[in-house]
N, C-alpha and C positions, 0 to 999 in steps of 0.2 A: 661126234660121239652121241650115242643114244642116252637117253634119261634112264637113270637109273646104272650104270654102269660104273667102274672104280675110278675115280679121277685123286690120286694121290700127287703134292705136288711135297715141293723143301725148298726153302730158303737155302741155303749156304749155312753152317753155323760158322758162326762169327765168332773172333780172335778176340776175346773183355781185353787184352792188356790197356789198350784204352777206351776212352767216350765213345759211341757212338755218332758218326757225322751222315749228312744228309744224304753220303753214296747207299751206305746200311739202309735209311730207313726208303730210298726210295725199291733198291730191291724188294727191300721187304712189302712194301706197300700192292709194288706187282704181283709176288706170290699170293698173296693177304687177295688182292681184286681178281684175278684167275678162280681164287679156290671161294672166295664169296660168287660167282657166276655160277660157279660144278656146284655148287651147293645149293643155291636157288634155283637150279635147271634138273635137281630131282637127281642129282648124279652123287653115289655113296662117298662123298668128300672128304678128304683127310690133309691136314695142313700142318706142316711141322718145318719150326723152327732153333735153335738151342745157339750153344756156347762150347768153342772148338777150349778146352782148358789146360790141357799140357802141352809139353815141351819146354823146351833151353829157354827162349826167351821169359815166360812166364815165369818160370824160377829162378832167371836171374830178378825180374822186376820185382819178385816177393820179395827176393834176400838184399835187394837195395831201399824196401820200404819198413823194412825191419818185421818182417811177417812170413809164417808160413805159406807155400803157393797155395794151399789150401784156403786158411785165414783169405787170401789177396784176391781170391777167383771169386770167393764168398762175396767179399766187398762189393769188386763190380759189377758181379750180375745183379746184385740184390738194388745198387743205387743207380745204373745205367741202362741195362741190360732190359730188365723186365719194364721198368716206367716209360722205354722207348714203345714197346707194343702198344700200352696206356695211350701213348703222346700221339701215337698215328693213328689209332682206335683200328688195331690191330684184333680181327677174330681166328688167330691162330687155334690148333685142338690140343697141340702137346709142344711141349718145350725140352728138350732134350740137353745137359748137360755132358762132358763128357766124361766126367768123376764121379756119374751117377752110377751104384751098383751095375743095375739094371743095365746098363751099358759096358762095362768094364767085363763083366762077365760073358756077354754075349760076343763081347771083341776076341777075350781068349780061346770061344770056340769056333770062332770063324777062322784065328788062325789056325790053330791045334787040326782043323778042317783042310786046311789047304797044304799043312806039313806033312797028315798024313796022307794024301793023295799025290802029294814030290814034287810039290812045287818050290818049298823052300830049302833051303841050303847052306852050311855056315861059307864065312869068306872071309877077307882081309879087303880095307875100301880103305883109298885115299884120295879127298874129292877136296873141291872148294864149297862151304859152309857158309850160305849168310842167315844169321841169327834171324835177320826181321822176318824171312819169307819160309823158316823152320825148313832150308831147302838146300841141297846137295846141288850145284851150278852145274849145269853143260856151259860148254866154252860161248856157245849165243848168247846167253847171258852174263857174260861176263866182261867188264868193262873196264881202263885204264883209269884210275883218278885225277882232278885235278887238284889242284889249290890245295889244303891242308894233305889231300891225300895222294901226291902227285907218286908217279911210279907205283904205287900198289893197284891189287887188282880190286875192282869194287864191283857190289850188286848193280845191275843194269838199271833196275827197277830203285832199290833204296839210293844207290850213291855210297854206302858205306864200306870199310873194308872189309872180305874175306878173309873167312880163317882157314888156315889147311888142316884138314884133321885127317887121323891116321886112325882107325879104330877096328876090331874083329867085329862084324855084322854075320846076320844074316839076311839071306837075298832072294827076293821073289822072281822066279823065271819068269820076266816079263818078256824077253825077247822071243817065248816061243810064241806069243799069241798074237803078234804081228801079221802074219796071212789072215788070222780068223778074225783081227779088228778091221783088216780092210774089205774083210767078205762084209763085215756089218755097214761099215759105212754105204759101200755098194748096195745091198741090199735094202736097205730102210736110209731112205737118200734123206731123211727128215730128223733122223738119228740125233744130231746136231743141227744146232738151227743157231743165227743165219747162215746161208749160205756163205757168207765169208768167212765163220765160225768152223763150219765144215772143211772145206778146202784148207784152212790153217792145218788144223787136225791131221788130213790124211798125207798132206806133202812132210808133216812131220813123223809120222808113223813108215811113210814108204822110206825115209832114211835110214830106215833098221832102229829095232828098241836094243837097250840096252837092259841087263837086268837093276831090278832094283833094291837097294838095301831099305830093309823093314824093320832094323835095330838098333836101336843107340846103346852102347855100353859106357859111357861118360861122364852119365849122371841119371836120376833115380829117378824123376819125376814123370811118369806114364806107366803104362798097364804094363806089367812085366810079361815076357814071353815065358807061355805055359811051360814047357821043359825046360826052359834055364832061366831063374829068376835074376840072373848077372843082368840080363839082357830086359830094355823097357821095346816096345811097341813105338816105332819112327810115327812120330804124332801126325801125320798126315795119311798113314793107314788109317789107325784109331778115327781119323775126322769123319775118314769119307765111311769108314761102317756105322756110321750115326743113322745113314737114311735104311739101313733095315736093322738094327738094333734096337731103335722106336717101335717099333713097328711089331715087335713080337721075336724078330729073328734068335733061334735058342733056346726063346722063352715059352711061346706064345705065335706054335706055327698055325692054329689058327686064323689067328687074326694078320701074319704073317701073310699066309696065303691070301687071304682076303684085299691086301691092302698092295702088295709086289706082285710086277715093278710101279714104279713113278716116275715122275717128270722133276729133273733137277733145274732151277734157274740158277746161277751163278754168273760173276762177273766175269769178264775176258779176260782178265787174267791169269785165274783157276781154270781155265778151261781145260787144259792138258791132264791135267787129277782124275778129271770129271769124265771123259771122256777117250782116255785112255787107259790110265790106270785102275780107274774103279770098273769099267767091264770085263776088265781082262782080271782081276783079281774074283770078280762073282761067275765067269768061265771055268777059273780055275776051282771055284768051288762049288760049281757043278748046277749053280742058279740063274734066272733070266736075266739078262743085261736091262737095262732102266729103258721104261718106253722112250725117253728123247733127252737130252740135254740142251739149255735153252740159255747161252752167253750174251746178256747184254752189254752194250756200250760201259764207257769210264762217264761219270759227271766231272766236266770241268769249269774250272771257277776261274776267270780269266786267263784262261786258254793251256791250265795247266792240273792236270790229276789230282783231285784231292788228297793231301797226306799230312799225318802230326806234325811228319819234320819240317813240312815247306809252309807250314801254318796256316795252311787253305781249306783246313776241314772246318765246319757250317755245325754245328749242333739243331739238329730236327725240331726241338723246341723253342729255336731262335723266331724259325719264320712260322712255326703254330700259334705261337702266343701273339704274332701281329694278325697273321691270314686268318688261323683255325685248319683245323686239320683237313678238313673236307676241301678246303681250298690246297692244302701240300700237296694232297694225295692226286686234286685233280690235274696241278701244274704238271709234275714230274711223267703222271701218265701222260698226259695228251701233248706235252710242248716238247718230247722228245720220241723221236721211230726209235720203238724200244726193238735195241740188238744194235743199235749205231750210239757211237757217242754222243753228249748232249751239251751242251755248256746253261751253266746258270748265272742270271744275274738278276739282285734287288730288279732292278728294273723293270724287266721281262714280267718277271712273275708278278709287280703290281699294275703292271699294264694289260697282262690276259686276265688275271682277279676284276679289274673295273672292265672289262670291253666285256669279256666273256661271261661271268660268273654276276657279278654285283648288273650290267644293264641289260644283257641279255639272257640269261634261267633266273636270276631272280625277280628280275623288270617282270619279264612276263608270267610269273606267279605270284608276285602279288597285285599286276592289273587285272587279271583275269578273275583273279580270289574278290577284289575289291568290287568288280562291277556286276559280278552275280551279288553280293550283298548288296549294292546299290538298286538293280534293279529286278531280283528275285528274292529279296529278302531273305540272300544267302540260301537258297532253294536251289539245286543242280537241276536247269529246266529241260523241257522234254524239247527235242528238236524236231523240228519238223522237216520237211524235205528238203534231202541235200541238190545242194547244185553241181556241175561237174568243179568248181574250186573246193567246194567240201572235199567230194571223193578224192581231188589229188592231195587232200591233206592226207584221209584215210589211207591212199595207196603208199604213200611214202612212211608214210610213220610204220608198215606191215612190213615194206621192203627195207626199212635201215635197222629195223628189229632183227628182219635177218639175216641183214651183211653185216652186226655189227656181231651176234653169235658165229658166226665164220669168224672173223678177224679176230675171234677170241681164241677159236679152237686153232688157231697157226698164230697163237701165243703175241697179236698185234694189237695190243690193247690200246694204242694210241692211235690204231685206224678204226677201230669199236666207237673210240671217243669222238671223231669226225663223220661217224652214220648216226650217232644219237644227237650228234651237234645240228644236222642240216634239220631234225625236227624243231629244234628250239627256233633256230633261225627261219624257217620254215612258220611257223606260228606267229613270231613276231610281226614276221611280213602280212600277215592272213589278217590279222588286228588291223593292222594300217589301212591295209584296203576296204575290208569291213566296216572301219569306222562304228562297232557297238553304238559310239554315244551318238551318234547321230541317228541312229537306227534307233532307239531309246524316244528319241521326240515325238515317233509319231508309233500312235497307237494300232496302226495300219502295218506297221512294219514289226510288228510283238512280234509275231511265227518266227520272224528270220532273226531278230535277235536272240531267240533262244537258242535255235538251231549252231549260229556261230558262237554263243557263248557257249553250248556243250561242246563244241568243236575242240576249242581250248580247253574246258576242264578235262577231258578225255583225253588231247592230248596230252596234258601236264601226269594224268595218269600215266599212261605208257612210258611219259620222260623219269618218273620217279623210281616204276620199277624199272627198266631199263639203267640207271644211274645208281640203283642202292648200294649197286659191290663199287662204286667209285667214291661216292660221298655219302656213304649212311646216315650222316646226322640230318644234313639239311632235304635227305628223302622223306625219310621219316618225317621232319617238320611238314611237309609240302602234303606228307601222305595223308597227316592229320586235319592240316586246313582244309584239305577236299573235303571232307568224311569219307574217306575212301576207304579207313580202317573200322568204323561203324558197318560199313557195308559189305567190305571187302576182305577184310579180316587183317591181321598183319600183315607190313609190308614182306617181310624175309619171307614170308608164307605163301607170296604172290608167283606162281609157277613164271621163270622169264622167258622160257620159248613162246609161252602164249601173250608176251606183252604187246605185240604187235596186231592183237584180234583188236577188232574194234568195237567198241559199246559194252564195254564191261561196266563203267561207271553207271550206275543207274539215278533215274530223275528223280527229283525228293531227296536224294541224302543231301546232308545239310554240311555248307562251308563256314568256316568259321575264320574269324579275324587272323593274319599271317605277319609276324615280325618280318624285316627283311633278311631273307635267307643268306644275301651276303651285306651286311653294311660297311656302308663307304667308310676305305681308312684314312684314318688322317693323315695327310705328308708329314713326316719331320721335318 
């Protein structure tokens, strides 16, 4: 993508009925580093995140807490929801609820939009209903119980029992746009990403769609359909018009146009919404399908999905308050090929924090930081003639600069993380052989100590901006002990396609004393 161009991406909004666990924040974190990248690469960046608020389940949860859904949705965004972006140091632009005016209105005329053009239709629907997934079962999902629930049919996904419900809807001709989702997949083969993401998708579309009902008449809680207020809006329409409802759609076509389409991430198991349901519903109402949909992996926590009921969900402030955020964000990116699943455990992640983060990016910022103060009296020195081991520092840190902007534009943020990795490790290795402090003893050898130590602060430049959309805080800190930002202006400020030129850092700015970026945690 060129600079300058619309890079709009969205989280998923997320279901408050409860806490937020480590799967939320690590998606989140990925949108959050994609649109910190489109933003620091000069590209018009747009980042939205929110809260999926109605349906059955939610009102039943109000009316067992003794609270309106309203009062209930209030509650958890206001003490879960929002202090999660806080906790990940999250720089989202807009937070979308779904109870918000602005949204509820926009929803009535995207339907009212596609009923009059005949796409919807009243009906009579008799399906299997599981409350936790707000989802009408096809028989693939649908699974025998065992143990308390033996002989009933239960969710695939929850384990719990189905309901049968018998209700008047109305129903969105989805089965007509089956030829024209498989001209898209065909055609834009990136549509869906991963490629195993894809291929789920079209072998499930080549089986014939079925249409789908877009009404619950049950109970009250969502956006009521414009012509008959009997009728609320099937909360999982309502969810997926969040990503142009933010955006101006109705309101503020404007900035509508400005901002559609975008790139949705979502987990693999919303995929099918995402990439079925939500293009063929902006088809039928006569707008561009979304530049791509982008379904990562499940996190699992010894070897099983995280979820309320099975008590393997992680709250994001658990492992920020030992690691710090800069360290969550970098584990989940780089220790998992985001689009496959991943498992986590304690372990792991305080064993790449000490190997990766605390001896090798911090080691080598604050040796680097410490021996220009030792022997430039903190003076960034002028270098004099490189040797051909200089230039292969030069050449590499220009070439992983940018293999690591590719690996981001095909959404592979954890192969970004191992082209910015080989610099660090790269540097480390340059010090060893260099030996500075022995080069230090003789006064004979001053030129080449400079040389090698600008090598390294220049490096550590590139490493900073290149790393800011992964770890903001501890760039930032790094950016300031260089005087990179006396010189250089703010880090966000730093254009990152150019982070790869070399000699940006200029001689004479002055380095300043550096806490260590990661310090060592203590074992319990």
């Amino acid at each position: 993508m060129t600079s300058g161009g619309s890079f709009y991406i969205t989280t998923p909004i997320y279901y408050p009925s409860d806490v937020p666990h480590i799967g939320h924040g690590y998606t989140t974190v990925a949108v959050d580093t994609l649109a910190r990248w489109h933003r620091q690469s000069g590209d018009d960046t747009w980042m939205l995140t929110g809260t999926d608020e109605h349906g059955q389940k939610m009102m039943r949860a109000a009316a067992a807490n003794g609270v309106s859904p309203q009062q209930w949705v209030d509650k958890l965004v206001a003490e879960a929801w929002y202090p999660l972006l806080e906790t990940l140091d999250v720089a989202n632009d807009d937070f979308i609820r779904t109870t918000q005016e602005r949204h509820e209105e926009s929803v009535k005329a995207f339907i009212q939009a596609i009923y009059d053009r005949g796409y919807i239709y009243a009906g009579e629907y008799e399906a299997l209903y599981c409350v936790g997934c707000e989802e009408f079962k096809p028989e693939s999902d649908v699974a025998m119980g065992t143990g308390a629930f033996e002989g009933l049919k239960v969710c695939a996904i929850h384990s719990k029992p189905l309901e049968l419900l018998h209700e008047k809807n109305y129903f969105f001709k989805l089965s007509e746009f089956g030829d024209r989702l498989l001209e898209l997949y065909r055609d834009q083969p990136d549509f869906v990403q991963p490629e195993s993401a894809r291929n789920e998708v079209v072998a499930f579309v080549q089986q014939g769609l079925n249409d789908l009902s877009i009404s619950r008449s049950a109970f009250d809680w969502g956006i009521p359909v414009p012509w008959d207020s009997s009728h609320v809006i099937y909360v999982w329409v309502d969810a997926l018009l969040n990503y142009a409802t933010a955006i101006g759609y109705g309101s503020d076509e404007e900035n509508f146009a400005r901002r559609w389409p975008g790139y949705h991430v979502v987990g693999k198991d919303i995929l099918r919404f995402h990439a079925v349901i939500w293009p063929a519903m902006l088809m039928a109402a006569g707008l561009e399908v979304p530049k791509g949909v982008f379904a990562h992996g499940w996190l699992l926590v010894g070897g099983e999905k995280m979820s309320k009921s099975k008590a393997t969900g992680i709250a994001p402030e658990t492992l920020v308050s030992t690691f710090g955020s800069d360290a969550y964000r970098f584990y989940f990116l780089s220790a998992i090929a985001f689009g496959q699943d991943g498992s986590f455990s304690w372990e792991d992640m305080s064993a790449r924090y000490q190997a990766e983060l605390a001896n090798g990016f911090g080691n080598l910022a604050s040796r680097s930081v410490a021996m220009t103060a030792k022997y430039f009296d903190g003076s960034v020195p002028e270098p004099g003639d490189y040797t051909d081991g200089d230039l292969e520092i030069q050449g590499l840190v220009e070439g992983a600069a940018r293999r690591a902007d590719e690996a981001v534009a095909r959404f592979r943020i954890d192969q970004a993380i191992d082209e910015i990795w080989t610099i660090v490790d790269a540097l480390n290795g340059y010090i060893t052989e260099n030996e500075p402090w022995a080069l230090a003893k003789s006064e004979d050898l001053r030129g080449r100590l400079q040389t090698v130590l600008y090598t390294c602060l220049e490096g550590l430049r590139a490493l900073a901006v290149l790393l800011s959309p992964i770890m903001p805080k501890s760039t930032e800190t790094l950016w300031e002990a260089l005087g990179a930002k006396a010189a250089l202006g703010e880090l966000r400020a730093q254009p990152l396609r150019e982070a790869g030129r070399w000699g940006q850092l200029s001689a004479g700015a002055t380095v300043s004393k550096i806490q260590p970026l990661f310090p060592r945690i203590e074992e319990d």
